[in-house]
C-alpha positions in Angstrom: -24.3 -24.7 14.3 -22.1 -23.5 11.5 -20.6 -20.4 10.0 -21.2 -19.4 6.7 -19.9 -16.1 4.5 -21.9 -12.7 4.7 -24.4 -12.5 2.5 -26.0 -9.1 1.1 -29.5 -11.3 1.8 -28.0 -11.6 5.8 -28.1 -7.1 6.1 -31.4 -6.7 7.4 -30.6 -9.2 10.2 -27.3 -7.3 10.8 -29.3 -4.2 11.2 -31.4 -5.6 13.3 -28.9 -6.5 15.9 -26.3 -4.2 15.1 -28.7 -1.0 15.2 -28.8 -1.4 18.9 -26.7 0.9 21.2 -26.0 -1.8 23.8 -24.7 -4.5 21.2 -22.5 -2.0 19.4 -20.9 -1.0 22.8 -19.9 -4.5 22.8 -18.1 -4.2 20.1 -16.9 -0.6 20.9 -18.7 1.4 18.0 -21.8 3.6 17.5 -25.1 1.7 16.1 -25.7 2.2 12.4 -27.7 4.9 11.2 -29.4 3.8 8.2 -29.8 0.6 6.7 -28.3 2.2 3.2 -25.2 2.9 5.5 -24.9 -0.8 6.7 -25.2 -1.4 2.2 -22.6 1.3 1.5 -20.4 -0.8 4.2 -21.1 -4.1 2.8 -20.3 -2.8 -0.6 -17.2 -1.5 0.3 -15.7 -4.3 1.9 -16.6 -7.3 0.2 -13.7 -7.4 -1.5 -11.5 -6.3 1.5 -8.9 -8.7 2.0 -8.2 -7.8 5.4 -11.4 -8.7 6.8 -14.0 -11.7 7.0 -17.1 -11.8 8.4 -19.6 -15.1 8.9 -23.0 -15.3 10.1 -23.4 -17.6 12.5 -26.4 -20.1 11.8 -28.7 -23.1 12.7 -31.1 -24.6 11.0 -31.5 -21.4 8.8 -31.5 -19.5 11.5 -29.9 -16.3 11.8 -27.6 -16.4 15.2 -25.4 -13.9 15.3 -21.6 -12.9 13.5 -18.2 -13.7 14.1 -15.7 -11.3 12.8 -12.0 -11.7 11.8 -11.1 -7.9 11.3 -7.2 -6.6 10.8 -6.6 -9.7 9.0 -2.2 -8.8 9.1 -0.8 -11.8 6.7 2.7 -9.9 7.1 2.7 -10.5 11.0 0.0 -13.0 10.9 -2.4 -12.1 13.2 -6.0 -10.8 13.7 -8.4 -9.4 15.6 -11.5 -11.6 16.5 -15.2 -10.2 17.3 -18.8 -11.8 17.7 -22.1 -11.3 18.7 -25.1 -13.5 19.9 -28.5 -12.5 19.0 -29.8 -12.0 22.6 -32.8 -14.6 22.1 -30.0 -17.2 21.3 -27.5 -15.9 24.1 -27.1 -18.6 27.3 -27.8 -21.5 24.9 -23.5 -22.6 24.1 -23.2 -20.6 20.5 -20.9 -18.0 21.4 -18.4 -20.6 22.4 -18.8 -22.8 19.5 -19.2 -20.0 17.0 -15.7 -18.6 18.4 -13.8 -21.7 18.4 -15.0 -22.0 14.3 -13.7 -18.8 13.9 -10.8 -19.1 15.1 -10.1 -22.8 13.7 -10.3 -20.7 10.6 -8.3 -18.2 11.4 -5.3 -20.8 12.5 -6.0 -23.1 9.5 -7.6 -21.3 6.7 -5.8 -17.9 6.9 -2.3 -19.8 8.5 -2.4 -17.5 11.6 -0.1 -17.4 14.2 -2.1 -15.3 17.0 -5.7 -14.7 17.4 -6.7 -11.6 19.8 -9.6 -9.9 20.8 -10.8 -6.6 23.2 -13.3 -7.2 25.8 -15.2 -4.9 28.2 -13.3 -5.8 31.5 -17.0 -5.4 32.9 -17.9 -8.2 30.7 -17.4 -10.9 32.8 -19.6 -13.4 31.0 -17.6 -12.8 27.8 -14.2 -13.3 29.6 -15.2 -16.5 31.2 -16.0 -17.6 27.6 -13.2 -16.5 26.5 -10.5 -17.9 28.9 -12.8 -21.5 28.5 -11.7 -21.3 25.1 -8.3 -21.1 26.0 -7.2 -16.8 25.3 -4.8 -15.4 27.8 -5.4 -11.8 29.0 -2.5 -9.6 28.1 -3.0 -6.5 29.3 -5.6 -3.5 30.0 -6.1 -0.9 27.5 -7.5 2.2 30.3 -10.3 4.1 29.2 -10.3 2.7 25.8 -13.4 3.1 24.7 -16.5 5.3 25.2 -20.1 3.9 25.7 -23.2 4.9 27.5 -21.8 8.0 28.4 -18.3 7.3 29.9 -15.1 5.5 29.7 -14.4 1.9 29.8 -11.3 -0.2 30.2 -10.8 -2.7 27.5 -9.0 -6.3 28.5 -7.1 -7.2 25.3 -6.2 -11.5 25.0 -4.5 -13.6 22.9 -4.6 -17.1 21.8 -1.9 -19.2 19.7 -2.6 -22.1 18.0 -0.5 -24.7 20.5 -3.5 -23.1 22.9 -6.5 -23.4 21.0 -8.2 -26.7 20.5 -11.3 -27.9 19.2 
């Protein structure tokens, strides 16, 4: 497994698996509605310097993304996300995928905290998450909306004397 820059080649994959309402509740946002919006995004952010975004592959195969979004080099910290294509969920990549992410984040980008939000209903996620060694900090009530209602958020943070490969 290995992460690898977005490519403009890598969109219909990310409309794919990002033009489902149940994956982008994951990640607390609205499916796409066209594919020319996911391009007008891509366009617009390449060159963002606050954000970086990797697809996660194997073999040439399109897994999923990890996403390093809020990239702060002032305070020096960001905000991590990812998502598993559900035919390669259960099989260790979300884990691995997360700790590359975040080895970059620590080493590549000199970070000094690495946090994410998580469904507190996501208890598969948070067992991931506390494996790899992120601390919960605090709930965030009714912080997002999905599927019609409501939804607490757990927010948790990792440092780099608590991550390790």
């Amino acid at each position: 497994m290995k992460l690898r820059p977005l490519e403009k080649k890598d969109l219909p994959y990310i409309y794919q698996q990002e033009n489902s309402r149940k994956v982008m509740a994951l990640w607390f946002e609205e499916p796409y509605t066209s594919f020319d919006e996911l391009q007008i995004l891509y366009d617009r952010h390449i060159l963002d310097q606050t954000e970086r975004r990797f697809v996660v592959e194997e073999n040439d195969r399109f897994i999923g993304v990890v996403e390093l979004m809020d990239i702060d080099t002032l305070h020096r910290h960001t905000e991590i996300q990812i998502i598993i294509h559900s035919e390669y969920q259960g099989h260790g990549y979300a884990q691995a995928a997360m700790k590359a992410g975040i080895e970059y984040a620590f080493t590549v980008l000199n970070m000094h905290k690495v946090y994410l939000y998580v469904d507190v209903d996501n208890l598969a996620a948070i067992h991931i998450y506390k494996k790899i060694g992120f601390i919960p900090e605090g709930t965030l009530r009714q912080h997002f909306f999905a599927e019609g209602k409501y939804h607490d958020s757990l927010m948790m943070g990792i440092f780099p004397n608590e991550f390790s490969l």
